[in-house]
C-alpha positions, 0 to 999 in steps of 0.5 A: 228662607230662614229669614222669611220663616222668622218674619212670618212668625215675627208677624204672627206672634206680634198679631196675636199680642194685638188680639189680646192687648185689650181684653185684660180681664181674660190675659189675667185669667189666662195667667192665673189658669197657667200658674195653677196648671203649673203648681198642678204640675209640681204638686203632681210630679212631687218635683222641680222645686228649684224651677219653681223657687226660679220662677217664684223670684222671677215673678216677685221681681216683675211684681216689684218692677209693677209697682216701683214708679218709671222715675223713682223719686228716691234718686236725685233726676233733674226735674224733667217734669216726670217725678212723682209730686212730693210737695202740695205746691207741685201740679199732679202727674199721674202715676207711670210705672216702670213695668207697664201692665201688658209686659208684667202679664206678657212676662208672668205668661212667658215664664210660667211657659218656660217652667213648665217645659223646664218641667218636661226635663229631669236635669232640672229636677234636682233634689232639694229640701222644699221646705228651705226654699219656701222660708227663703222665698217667703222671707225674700217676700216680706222683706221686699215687699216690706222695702217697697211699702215703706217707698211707698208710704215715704213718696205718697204714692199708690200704684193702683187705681180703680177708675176716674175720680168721682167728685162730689158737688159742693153744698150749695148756700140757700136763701 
């Protein structure tokens, strides 16, 4: 009976993701109107900022995760033929991420659910001097971020694109 519960609602869960998958524009929006309705929450209650610093680390780690390459050029692979290209003599491969979209909003949705009931709960409300908290994320923030850039800079790789390359004719040569 449990059994058959638990895989009802296994289906159910998994048919809604399917439902959403496409429609990235409107997950984004989903997520940023949970992350709002959450710092509504805290600004409101005038609490829970060891929630909120959680869940600040938790979504900078996910970001991270984001941007970091699946296999990372840094590290010493076998060629495997999956490495990013860093000489001009090596054939393009596309970038993969180690987090791939849909599990970075799936992530940032879940979490931003799980703080908010962790808001419902005064055990999770412990006093804390917010101000510590906001240097010591927004420190952690330029560090890694700073960290990551360089990664970046140093493997020639970018993690976002915008659409297919558009490439320009070649002048023509006139008689």
């Amino acid at each position: 009976m449990v059994t058959k519960f638990y895989r009802s609602m296994s289906v159910r869960y998994q048919s809604l993701l399917d439902h959403w998958t496409p429609h990235v524009r409107s997950r984004w929006v989903f997520a940023v109107t949970l992350i709002l309705i959450f710092v509504l929450r805290i600004l409101l209650a005038q609490g829970w900022y060891i929630v909120t610093y959680a869940l600040g680390i938790y979504h900078l780690n996910l970001f991270i995760a984001f941007l970091t390459p699946k296999i990372d050029p840094a590290l010493d692979y076998e060629d495997d033929g999956l490495g990013l290209p860093t000489h001009t003599s090596r054939e393009f491969r596309p970038f993969i991420r180690r987090l791939p979209e849909f599990k970075f909003w799936l992530g940032i949705v879940k979490s931003t659910l799980i703080g908010l009931v962790c808001t419902l709960f005064d055990c999770f409300n412990v006093p804390v001097f917010w101000p510590i908290l906001v240097m010591y994320f927004i420190t952690l923030l330029c560090i890694t971020m700073k960290r990551q850039i360089r990664h970046m800079i140093k493997y020639k790789y970018i993690p976002f694109t915008h659409g297919k390359p558009k490439y320009q004719q070649a002048p023509t040569v006139g008689t």
